[in-house]
N, C-alpha and C positions, 0 to 999 in steps of 0.2 A: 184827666182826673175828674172826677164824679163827685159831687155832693161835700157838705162839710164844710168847714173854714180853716184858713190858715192858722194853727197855733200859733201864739208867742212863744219864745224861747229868748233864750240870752243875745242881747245886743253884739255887736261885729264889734272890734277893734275903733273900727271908724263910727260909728255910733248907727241906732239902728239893726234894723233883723237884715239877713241875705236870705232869697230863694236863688236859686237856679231854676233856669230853664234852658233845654234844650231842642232846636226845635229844626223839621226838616220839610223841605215840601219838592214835589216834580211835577213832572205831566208826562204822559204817554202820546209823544209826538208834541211836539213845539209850535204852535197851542196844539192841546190836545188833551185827554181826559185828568183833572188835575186832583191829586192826591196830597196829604200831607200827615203829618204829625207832631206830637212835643210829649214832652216828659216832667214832671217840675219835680224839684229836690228843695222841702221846705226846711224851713234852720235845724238842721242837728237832724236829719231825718234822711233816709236812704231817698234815692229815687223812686217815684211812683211809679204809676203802669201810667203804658204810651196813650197815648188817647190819639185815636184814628179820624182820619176827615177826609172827606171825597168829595170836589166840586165840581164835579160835571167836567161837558165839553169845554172846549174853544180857550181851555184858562193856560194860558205861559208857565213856564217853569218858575220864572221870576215872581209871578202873581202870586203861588201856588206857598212858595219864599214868606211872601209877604203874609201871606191870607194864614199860613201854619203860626208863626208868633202871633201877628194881630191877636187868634184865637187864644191862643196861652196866657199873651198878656191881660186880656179882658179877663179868661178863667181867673186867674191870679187876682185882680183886680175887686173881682163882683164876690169873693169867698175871702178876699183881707179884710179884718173887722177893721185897719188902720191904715189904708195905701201910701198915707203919707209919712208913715214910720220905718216903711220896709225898702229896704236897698236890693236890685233884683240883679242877679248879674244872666246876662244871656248869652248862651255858645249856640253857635249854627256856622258850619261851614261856606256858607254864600257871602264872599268877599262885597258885592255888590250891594246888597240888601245892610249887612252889618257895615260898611261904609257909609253908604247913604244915608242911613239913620245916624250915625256918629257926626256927622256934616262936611265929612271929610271929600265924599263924592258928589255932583250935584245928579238932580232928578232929572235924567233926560227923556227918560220914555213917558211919554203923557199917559199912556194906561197904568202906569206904576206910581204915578202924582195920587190919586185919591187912598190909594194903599199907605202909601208913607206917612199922606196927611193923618189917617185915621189911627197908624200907630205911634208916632208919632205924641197924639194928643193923649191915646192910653197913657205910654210910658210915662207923660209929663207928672200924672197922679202916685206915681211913685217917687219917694227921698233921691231915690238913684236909680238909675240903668248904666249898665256898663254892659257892652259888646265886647266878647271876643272868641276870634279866629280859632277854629279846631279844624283839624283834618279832614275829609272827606270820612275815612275808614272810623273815626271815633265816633262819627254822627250815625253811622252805619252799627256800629255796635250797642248801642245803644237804643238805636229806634229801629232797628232793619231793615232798614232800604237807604 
């Protein structure tokens, strides 16, 4: 998503605005050329268009994971007039990544330590993040690939 700011719109239940994001990343070849993308769905508002991202050689699937939210969450972040009002809830199919971040897995691979840290520290600018679990097929439907 490109330019603009987050509208307000009516508070959630739970107090606070929700966006969604949806978010997916790979590499061609494990490392190998790493791609990614996300979607955000701001309060009361359809999903936007995918926003596309290509990180070169040598990046993991898992990086690739990490590097596609990082990006969403900072998008989100740096276009909220209020980060600390807005409750974001996040769907991405990578058990690993959406674990991790929850604190329910620890970080074991050391190339994935400065990823987590860095999102990690976005999400904390937001009221809320909440992870969860969607299908392989729905993340595909959404982003296409």
């Amino acid at each position: 998503m490109t330019g603009g700011s987050i509208a307000a719109a009516a508070p959630t239940a739970a107090g606070g605005l929700q966006l969604a994001i949806v978010f997916d990343g790979g590499s061609l070849g494990n490392p190998g050329k790493g791609y990614g993308s996300y979607r955000l769905r701001p309060p009361g508002a359809d999903w936007g268009p995918a926003v596309r991202l290509e990180y070169g050689d040598g990046v993991t699937n898992n990086e690739a994971e990490y590097r596609s939210l990082l990006a969403a969450l900072e998008d989100v972040a740096q276009r909220s007039k209020d980060p600390a009002a807005l409750r974001v809830l996040v769907y991405g199919d990578s058990q690993l990544v959406l674990r991790q971040l929850e604190g329910a897995w620890k970080v074991k691979a050391e190339n994935l330590r400065p990823l987590w840290e860095a999102t990690r520290a976005v999400a904390a600018r937001f009221k809320a993040v909440r992870y969860q679990w969607q299908p392989r097929a729905r993340s595909v439907d959404l982003l296409g690939h």
